[in-house]
NUKOLDREN-937678 format. One line per 10 residues: number of its first residue (from 1); their letters; for each residue x, y, z of C-alpha. Coordinates in steps of 0.02 Angstrom, whole numbers, always signed. Last residue first. Layout:
<sites>
NUM	a	X,Y,Z; ...
</sites>
This chain:
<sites>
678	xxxxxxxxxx	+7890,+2828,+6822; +7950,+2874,+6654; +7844,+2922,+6501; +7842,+3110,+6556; +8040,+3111,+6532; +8035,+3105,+6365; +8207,+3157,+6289; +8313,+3227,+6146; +8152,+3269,+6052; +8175,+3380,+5865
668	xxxxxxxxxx	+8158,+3549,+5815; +8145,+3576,+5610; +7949,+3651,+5620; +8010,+3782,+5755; +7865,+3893,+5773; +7742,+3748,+5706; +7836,+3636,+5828; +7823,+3733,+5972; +7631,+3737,+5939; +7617,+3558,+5933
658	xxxxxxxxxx	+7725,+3503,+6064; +7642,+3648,+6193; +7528,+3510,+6268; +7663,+3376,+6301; +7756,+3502,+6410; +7919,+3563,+6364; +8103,+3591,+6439; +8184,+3712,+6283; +8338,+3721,+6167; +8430,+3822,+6048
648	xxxxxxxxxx	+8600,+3739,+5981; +8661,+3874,+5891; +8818,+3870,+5737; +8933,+3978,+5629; +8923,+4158,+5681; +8812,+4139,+5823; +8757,+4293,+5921; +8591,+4298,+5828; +8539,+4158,+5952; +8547,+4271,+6091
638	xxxxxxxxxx	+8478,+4437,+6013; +8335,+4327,+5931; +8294,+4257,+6093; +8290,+4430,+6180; +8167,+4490,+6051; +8051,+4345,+6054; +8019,+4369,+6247; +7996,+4561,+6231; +7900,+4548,+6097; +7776,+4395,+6194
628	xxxxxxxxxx	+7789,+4526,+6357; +7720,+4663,+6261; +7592,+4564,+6168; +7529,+4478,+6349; +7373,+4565,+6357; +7356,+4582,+6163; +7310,+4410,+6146; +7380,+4264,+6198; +7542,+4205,+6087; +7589,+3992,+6089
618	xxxxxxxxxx	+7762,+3996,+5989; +7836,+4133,+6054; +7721,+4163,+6221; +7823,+3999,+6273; +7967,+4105,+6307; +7871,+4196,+6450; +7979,+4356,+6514; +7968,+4485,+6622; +7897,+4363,+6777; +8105,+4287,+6791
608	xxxxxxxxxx	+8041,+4111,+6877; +8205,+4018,+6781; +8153,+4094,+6618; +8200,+3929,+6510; +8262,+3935,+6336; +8444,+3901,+6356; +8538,+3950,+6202; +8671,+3861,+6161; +8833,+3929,+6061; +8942,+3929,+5920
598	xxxxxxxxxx	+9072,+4065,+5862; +9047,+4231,+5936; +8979,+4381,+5870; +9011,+4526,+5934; +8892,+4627,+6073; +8712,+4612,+6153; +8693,+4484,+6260; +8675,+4555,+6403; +8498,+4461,+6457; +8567,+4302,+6402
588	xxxxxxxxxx	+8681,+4288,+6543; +8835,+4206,+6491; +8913,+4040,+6525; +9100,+3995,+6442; +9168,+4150,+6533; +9282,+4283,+6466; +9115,+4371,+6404; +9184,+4544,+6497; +9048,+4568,+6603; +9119,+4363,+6657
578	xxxxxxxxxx	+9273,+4409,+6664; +9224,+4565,+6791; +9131,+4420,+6892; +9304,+4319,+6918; +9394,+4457,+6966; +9273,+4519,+7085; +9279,+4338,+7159; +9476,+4347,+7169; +9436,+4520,+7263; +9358,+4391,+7405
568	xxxxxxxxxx	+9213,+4431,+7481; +9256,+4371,+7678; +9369,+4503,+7731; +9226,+4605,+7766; +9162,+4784,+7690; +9043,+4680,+7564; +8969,+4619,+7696; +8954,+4744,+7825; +8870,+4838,+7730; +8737,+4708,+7642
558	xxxxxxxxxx	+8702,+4651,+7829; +8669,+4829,+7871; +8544,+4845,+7710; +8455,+4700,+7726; +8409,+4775,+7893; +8378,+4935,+7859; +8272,+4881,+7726; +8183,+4763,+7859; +8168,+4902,+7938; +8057,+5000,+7843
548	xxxxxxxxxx	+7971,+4852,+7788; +7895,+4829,+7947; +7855,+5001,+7961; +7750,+5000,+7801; +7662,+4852,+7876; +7581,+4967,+8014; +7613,+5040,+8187; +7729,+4921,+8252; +7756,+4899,+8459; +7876,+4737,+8494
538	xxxxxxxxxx	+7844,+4552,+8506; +7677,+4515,+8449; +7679,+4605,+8284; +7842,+4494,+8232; +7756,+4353,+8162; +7624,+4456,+8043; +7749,+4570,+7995; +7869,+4437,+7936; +8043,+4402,+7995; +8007,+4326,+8167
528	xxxxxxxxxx	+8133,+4203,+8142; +8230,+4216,+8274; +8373,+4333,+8177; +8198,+4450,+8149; +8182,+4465,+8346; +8358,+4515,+8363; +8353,+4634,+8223; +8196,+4721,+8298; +8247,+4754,+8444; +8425,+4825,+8380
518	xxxxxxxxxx	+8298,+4948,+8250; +8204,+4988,+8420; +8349,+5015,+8510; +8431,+5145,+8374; +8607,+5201,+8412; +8705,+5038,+8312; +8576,+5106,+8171; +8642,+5277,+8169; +8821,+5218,+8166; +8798,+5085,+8026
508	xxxxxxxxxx	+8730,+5222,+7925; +8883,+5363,+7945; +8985,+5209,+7915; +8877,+5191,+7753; +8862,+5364,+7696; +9073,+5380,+7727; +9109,+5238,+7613; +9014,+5305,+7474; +9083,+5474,+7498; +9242,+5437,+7480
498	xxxxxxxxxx	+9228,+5311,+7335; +9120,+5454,+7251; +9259,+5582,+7297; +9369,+5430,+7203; +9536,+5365,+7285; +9685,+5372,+7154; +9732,+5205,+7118; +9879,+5095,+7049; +9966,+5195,+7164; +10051,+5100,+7276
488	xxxxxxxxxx	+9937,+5123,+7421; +9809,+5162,+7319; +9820,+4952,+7263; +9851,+4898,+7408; +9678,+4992,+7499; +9578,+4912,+7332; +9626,+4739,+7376; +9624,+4736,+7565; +9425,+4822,+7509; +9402,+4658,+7410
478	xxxxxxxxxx	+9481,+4534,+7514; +9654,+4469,+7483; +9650,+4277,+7516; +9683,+4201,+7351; +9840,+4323,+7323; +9866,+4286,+7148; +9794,+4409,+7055; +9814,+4569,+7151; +9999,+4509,+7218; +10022,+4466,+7018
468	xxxxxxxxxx	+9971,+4644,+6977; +10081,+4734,+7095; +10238,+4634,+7066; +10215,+4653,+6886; +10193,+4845,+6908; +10363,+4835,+7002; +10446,+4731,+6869; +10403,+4887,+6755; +10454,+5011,+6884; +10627,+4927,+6889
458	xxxxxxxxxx	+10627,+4930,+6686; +10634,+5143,+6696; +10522,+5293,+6695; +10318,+5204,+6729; +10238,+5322,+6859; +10114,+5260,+6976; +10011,+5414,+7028; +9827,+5337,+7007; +9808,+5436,+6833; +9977,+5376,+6785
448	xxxxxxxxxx	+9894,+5194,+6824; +9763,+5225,+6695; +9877,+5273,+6545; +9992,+5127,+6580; +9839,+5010,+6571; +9759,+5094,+6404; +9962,+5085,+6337; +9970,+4906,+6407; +9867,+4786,+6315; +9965,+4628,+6381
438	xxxxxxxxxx	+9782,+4548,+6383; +9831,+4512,+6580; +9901,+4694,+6607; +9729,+4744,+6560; +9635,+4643,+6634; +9726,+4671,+6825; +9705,+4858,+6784; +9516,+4827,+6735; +9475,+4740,+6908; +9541,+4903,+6992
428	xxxxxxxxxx	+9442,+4991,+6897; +9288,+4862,+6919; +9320,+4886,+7111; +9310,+5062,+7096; +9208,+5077,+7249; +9061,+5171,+7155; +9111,+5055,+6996; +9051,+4887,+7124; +8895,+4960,+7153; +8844,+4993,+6953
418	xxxxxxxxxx	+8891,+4828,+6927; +8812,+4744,+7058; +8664,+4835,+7054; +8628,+4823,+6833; +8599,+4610,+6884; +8529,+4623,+7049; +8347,+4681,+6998; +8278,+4630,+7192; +8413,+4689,+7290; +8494,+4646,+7451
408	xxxxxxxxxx	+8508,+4467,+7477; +8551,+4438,+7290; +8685,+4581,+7303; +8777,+4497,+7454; +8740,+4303,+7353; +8820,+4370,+7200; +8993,+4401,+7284; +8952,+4218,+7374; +8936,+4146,+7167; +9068,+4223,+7078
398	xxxxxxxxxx	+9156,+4061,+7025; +9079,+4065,+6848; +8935,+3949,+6838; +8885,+3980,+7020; +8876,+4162,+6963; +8793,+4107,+6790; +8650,+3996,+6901; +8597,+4169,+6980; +8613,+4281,+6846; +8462,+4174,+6755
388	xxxxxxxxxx	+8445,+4205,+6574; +8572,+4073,+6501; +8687,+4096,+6352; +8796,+3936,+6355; +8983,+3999,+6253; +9007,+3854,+6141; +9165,+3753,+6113; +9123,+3628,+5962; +8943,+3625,+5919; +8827,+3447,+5944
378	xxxxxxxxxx	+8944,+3379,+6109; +8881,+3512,+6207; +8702,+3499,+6179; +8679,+3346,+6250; +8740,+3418,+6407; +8623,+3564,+6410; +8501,+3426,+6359; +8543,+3337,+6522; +8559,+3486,+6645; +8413,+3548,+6575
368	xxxxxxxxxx	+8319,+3389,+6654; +8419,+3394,+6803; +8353,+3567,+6827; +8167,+3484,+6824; +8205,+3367,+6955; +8298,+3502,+7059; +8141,+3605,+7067; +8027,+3469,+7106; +8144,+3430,+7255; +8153,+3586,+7312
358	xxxxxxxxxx	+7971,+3627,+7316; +7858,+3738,+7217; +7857,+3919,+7243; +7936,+4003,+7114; +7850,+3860,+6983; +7903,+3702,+6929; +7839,+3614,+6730; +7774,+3468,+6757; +7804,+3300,+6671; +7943,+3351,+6570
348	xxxxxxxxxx	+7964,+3346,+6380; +8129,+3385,+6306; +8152,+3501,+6171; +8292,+3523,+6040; +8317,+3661,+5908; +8474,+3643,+5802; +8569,+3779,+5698; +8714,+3729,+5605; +8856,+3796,+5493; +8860,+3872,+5315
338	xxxxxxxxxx	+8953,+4048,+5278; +9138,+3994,+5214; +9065,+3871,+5085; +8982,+4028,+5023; +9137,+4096,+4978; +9234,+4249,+5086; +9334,+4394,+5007; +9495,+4374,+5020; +9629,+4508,+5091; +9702,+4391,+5211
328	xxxxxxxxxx	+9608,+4481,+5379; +9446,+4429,+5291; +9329,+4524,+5163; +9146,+4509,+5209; +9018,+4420,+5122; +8846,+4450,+5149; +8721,+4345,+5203; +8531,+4412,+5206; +8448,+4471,+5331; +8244,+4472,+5306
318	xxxxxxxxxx	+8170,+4643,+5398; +8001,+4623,+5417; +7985,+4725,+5580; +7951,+4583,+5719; +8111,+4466,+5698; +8110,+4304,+5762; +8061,+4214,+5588; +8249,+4274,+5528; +8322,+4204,+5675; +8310,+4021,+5629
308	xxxxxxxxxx	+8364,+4041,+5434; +8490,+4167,+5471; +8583,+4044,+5604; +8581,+3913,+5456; +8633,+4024,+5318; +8774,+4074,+5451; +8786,+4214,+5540; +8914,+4405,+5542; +8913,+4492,+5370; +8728,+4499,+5373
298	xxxxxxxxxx	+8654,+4634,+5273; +8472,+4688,+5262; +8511,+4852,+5300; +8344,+4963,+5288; +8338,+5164,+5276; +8183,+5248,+5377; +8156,+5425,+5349; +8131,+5534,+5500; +7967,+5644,+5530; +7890,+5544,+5372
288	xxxxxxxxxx	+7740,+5493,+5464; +7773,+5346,+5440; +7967,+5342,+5492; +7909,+5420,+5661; +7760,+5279,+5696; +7891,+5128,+5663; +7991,+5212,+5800; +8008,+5027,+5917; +8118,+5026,+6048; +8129,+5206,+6130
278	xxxxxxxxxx	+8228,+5140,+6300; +8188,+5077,+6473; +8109,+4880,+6416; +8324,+4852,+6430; +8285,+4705,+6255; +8268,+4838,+6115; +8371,+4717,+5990; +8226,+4692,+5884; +8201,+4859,+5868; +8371,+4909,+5781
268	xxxxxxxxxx	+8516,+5039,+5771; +8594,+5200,+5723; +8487,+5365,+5719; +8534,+5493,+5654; +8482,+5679,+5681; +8532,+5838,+5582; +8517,+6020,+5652; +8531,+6188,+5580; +8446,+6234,+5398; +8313,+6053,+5357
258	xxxxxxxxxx	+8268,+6054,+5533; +8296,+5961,+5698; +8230,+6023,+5852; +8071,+5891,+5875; +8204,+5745,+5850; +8294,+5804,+5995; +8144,+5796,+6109; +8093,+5638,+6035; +8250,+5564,+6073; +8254,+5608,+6254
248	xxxxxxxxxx	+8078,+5578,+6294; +8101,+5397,+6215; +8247,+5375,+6318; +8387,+5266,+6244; +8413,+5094,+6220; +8310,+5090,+6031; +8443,+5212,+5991; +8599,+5105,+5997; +8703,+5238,+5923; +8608,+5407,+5906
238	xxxxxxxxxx	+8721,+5549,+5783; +8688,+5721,+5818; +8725,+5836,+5664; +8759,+6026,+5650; +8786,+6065,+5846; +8796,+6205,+5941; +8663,+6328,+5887; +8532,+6184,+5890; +8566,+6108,+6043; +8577,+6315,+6124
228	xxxxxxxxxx	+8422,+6340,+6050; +8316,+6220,+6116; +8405,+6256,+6297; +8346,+6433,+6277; +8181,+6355,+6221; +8141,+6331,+6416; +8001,+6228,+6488; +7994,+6061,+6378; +8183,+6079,+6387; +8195,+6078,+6566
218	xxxxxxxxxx	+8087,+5945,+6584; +8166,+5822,+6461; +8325,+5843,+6528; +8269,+5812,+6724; +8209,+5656,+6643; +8346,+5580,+6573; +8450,+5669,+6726; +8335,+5559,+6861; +8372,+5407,+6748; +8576,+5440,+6782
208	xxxxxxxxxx	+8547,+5505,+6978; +8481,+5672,+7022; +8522,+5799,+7173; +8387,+5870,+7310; +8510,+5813,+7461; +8387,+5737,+7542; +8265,+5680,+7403; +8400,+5583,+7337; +8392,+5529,+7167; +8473,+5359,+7145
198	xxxxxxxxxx	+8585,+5258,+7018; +8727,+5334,+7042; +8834,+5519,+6956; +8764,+5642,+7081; +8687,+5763,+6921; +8655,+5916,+7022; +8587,+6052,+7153; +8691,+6121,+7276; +8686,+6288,+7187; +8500,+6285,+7174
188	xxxxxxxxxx	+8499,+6302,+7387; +8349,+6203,+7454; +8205,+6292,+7534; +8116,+6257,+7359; +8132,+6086,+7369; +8060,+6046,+7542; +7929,+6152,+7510; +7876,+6045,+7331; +7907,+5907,+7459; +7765,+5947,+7577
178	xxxxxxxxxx	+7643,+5986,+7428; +7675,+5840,+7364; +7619,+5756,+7519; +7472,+5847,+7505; +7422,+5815,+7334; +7462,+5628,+7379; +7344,+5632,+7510; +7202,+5718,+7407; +7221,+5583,+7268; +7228,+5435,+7384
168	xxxxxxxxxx	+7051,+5487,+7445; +6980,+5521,+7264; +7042,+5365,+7212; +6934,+5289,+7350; +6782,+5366,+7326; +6779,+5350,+7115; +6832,+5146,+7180; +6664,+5134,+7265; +6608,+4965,+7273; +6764,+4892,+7185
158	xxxxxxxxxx	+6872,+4953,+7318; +6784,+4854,+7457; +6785,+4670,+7369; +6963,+4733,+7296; +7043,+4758,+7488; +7075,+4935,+7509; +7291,+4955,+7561; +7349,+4943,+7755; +7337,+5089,+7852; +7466,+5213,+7839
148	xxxxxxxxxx	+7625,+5257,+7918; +7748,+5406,+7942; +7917,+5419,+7937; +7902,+5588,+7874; +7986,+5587,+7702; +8023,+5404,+7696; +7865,+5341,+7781; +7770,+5449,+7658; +7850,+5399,+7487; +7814,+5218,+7541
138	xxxxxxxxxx	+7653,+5239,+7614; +7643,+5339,+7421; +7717,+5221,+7323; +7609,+5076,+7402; +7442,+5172,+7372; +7497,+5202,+7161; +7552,+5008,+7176; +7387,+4958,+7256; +7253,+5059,+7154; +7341,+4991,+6996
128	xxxxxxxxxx	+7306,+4812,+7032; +7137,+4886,+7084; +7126,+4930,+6901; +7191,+4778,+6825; +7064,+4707,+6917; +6914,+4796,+6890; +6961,+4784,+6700; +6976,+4584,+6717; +6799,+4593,+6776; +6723,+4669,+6653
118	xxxxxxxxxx	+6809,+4611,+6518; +6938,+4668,+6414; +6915,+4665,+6207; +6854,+4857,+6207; +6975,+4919,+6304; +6928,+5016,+6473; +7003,+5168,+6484; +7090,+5194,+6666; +7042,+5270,+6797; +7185,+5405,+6870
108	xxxxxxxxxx	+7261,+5408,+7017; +7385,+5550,+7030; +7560,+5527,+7020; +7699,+5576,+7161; +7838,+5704,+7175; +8005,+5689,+7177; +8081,+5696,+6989; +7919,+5834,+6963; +8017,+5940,+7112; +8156,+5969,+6998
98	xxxxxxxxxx	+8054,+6082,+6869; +8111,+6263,+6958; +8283,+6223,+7046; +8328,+6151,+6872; +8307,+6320,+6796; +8434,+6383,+6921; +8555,+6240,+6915; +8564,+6282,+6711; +8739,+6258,+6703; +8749,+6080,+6735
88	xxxxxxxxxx	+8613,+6053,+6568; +8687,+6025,+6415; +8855,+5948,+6490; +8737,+5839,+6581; +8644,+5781,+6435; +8821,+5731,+6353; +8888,+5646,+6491; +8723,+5532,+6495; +8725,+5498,+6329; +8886,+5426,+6334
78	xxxxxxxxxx	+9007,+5544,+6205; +9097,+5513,+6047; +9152,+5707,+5997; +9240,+5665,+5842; +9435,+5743,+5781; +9520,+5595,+5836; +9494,+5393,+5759; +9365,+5340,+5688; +9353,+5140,+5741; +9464,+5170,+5903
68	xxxxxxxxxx	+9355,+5297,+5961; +9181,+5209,+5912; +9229,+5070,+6029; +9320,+5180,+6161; +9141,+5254,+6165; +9040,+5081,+6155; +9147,+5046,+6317; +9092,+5193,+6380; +8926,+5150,+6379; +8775,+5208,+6291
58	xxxxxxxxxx	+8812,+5298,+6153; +8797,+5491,+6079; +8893,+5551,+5913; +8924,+5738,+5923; +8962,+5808,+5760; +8994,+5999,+5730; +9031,+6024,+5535; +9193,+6138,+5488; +9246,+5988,+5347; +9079,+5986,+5267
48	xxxxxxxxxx	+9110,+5861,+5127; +9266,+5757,+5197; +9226,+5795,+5389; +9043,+5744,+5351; +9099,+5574,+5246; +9211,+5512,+5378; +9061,+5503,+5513; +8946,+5416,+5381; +9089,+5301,+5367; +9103,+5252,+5532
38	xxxxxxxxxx	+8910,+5239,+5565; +8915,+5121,+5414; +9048,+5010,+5514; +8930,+5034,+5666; +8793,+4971,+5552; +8885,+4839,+5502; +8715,+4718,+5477; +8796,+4594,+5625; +8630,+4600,+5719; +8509,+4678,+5636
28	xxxxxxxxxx	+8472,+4823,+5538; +8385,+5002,+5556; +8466,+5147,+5511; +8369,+5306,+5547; +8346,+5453,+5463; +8334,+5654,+5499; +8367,+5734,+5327; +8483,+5877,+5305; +8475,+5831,+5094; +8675,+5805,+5098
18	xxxxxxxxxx	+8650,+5691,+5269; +8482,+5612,+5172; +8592,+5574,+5031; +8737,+5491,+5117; +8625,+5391,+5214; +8523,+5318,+5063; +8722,+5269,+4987; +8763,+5189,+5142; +8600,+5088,+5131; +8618,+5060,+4968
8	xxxxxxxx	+8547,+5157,+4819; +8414,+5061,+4684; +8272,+5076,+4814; +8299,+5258,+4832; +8282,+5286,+4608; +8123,+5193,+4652; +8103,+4995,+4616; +7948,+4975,+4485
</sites>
């Protein structure tokens, strides 16, 4: 028998746990409305309890302006990491107290061995664990003190003793805390703060954005006068996105909410957990009842076809559903309006490359996607290609030698060049020339004033014009050329973080044009000594950790200098904010989360990416490799779930994963077998 609950909808669940001070969540997929429900839900409170405080918390601040232009004025829409620090930038002399946990090191501890892991693969996932705890802290150590160590306990050694050697570790990292827990508490508490990137710095003792998460979360394990102050100040906290945020940070606020002060809700779905950073999955909260659980099986956004592929994807049980949305004309659509295509095609390759496996294998295979990504084309009219690899994308989308600085640099290049190029304001500058391009000119006459430019008369007008087609259409203008035009007419005001950006790396530059053994050791790497092991010979090292000492100096100078030259070019910058901006015909797969979009292709291939194994989908191993099979399933749903009308999803196969990729996918047909040529 359905429950009085059961007979409600999802709206109609929410309103009832908001009346009843109830923490829930809303959990439903891609194009469910739950931002639309959010919307309401945010209407409701300032009809019923018009004197209710409501902050609603997202992740960017283009989900902000999203929210914003869906409710209107009279809501605090906030990032989450603007609201945290408007919690805590008064409390710099509680911080001064719990700071020194952002800094310091963890213990080695041996792990519990699960009962379905063997012996042996428990010794080695232990060792494994040995190394990275040993390589933070040479790491740690050479930064601090510059400092070296010797080189990491072989397993053979390690596994004879490993109580002896964790022990060892142990009582040099308690020192070395030790040494910065000092360091930290000579520091002034007034100098202490958020600093707004994406690094703590020891130095300075201030936090970056994951550093406040966590700062956060200490301080309000430690003091209930921050408890209290979330409770007295707010009546209902609404989550948007909430499997993207920080698990400490939403269980902390959850823990605060009762039935008489404080309401949470939470706005958003599992499956679509693909950052590995946030919450994810809160299955465990809605059973035991600490927040209720409301479903929306809704789809107002895929076809029956599209539904009928992703619906297997999903992890939770949820099974969308179409439902019919009224359209700009008043109607409300037909089924007829709701069917399209979704195809799954494989090819089968001889062997499938690795990292390391030569160019020419490597190009055979890519010739092989190349093909069926071809194929593919002429199936669905005008799709957007949703690929995982940056790399490819950048070639893709003419912002290939920007890419290159940030590929040489970084490992996790993707969230660097973004957050990099918004120190220097190149993405503001890049918005201005957006703007004025979409003709949406109140946002872009609103951010000029802010720069100094001043729009009184039609002269200033043609001025702007001026401005913005020099920007666009100078093919030559460098980045930095770019951004000194523009505050020299006052598109832009110059940022302290702009300021100080450029002044750490002259300041950088400086100290390493003063250091012979750092020029010693560039001349011998730019001969190809660029290992440890081939450079030894040449100049005085005391251990690997040295080494890669400077070769971060290194990578970083030639990072410096170019993306300070005049050969980046701002039309590259351009070209990559078009692409953040899904402007593009290729996309990366991996932020893919946003509105729907007409027909696409989904590449199933990980291009050597180790976080993910699409062939876990349809061939799973154990619990070893669960988190990486969700992980892997979860980011194809969120691609293909993009489609409104029609997918093409397709994958490179071997002939021994036919089978199993069939049972996943029992509709997917061959395109090609290239295993039968010679």
């Amino acid at each position: 028998m359905a429950t009085e609950a059961n007979k409600l909808t999802p709206l109609e669940q929410c309103k009832q746990h908001i009346l009843s001070k109830n923490n829930f969540v809303l959990q439903g997929g891609a194009g469910s409305g739950k931002t639309e429900t959010l919307k309401e839900l945010l209407l409701f409170i300032k009809q019923t309890t018009p004197n209710a405080r409501v902050v609603c918390i997202t992740h960017t601040n283009v989900a902000v302006d999203e929210i914003e232009s869906r409710v209107g004025e009279g809501f605090v829409i906030s990032t989450i990491h603007s609201f945290l620090n408007n919690l805590i930038k008064d409390y710099k002399k509680n911080m001064k107290y719990i700071i020194t946990n952002i800094f310091t090191l963890k213990e080695m501890n041996r792990m519990e061995k699960p009962e379905d892991l063997s012996d042996t693969e428990y010794k080695k996932l232990e060792h494994e664990l040995y190394k990275k705890i040993y390589k933070k802290y040479a790491t740690k150590l050479y930064d601090i003190k510059e400092e070296s160590v010797h080189k990491v306990t072989g397993k053979r050694d390690y596994d004879k003793n490993p109580e002896k050697y964790n022990e060892e570790i142990n009582v040099r990292i308690r020192n070395l805390n030790a040494e910065i827990e000092t360091h930290v508490n000579e520091c002034e508490y007034t100098n202490i703060k958020y600093n707004e990137t994406v690094f703590n710095s020891y130095k300075d003792v201030t936090f970056g954005h994951n550093g406040l998460l966590e700062v956060f979360h200490l301080l309000f394990e430690k003091y209930p006068i921050l408890r209290k102050m979330i409770k007295d100040n707010y009546d209902f906290i609404f989550i948007d996105e909430y499997q993207d945020s920080n698990s400490d940070v939403v269980n902390d606020l959850i823990s605060i909410a009762d039935k008489t002060k404080l309401t949470i809700a939470l706005f958003g779905d599992s499956m679509q957990a693909i950052y590995g950073d946030g919450i994810g999955d809160i299955t465990s909260l809605i059973n035991d009842k600490t927040i209720m659980g409301v479903e929306k099986p809704d789809n107002y956004r895929c076809s029956y076809e599209v539904l009928k592929l992703v619906n297997p994807l999903r992890l939770d049980g949820i099974v969308q559903e179409v439902a019919f949305k009224r359209l700009t004309d008043g109607k409300i659509e037909t089924e007829e309006d709701r069917h399209g295509e979704a195809i799954v095609l494989y090819s089968i390759c001889k062997t499938k490359p690795t990292a390391f496996s030569s160019v020419e294998d490597k190009q055979e295979y890519q010739t092989c996607i190349n093909e069926l990504l071809e194929h593919s084309k002429t199936i669905v009219e005008s799709p957007k290609i949703l690929m995982l690899t940056n790399k490819s994308i950048s070639q893709k989308n003419n912002f290939e030698h920007l890419y290159k600085i940030f590929d040489d640099r970084f490992i996790d290049v993707s969230d660097r060049i973004e957050n990099y190029l918004k120190l220097l304001q190149v993405l503001d500058l890049c918005e201005l020339c957006y703007l004025y391009k979409k003709t949406n000119y109140n946002p872009l006459i609103k951010k000029i004033q802010n720069g100094g430019f001043v729009i009184k008369k039609g002269e200033d007008k043609k001025k702007l014009k001026d401005h913005i087609k020099h920007l666009q259409e100078f093919g030559d203008l460098s980045i930095f050329q770019a951004l000194e035009y523009a505050k020299t007419h006052k598109l832009l005001k110059e940022s302290e973080t702009f300021k100080r950006t450029v002044a750490r790396n002259k300041e950088f530059l400086k100290d390493l044009d003063a250091n012979e053994q750092y020029q010693l050791f560039k001349k011998l790497y730019n001969e190809g000594k660029n290992t440890f092991a081939r450079i030894i010979d040449y100049m005085e090292l005391k251990s690997e950790e040295e080494f890669d000492n400077l070769e971060y100096q290194y990578k970083k100078e030639r990072f410096v200098n170019a993306i300070f030259s005049s050969n980046i070019k701002f039309s590259q910058a351009i070209h990559y904010y078009d692409y953040l901006n899904e402007e593009t015909n290729y996309i990366t797969m991996h932020k893919t989360k946003g509105s729907s979009i007409p027909s696409i292709i989904v590449v199933m291939e990980e291009f050597f990416w180790n976080e993910y194994d699409f062939s876990l989908i349809y061939s799973p191993q154990g619990v070893q490799k669960a988190k990486k099979q969700a992980n892997s399933q979860k980011l194809i749903y969120v691609a293909c779930s993009r489609a409104r009308n029609s997918v093409v999803c397709f994958k490179i196969l071997k002939e021994e994963e036919i089978n199993d990729f069939k049972k996943a996918f029992p509709n997917a047909t061959c395109f090609k077998d290239y295993s039968k040529e010679i």
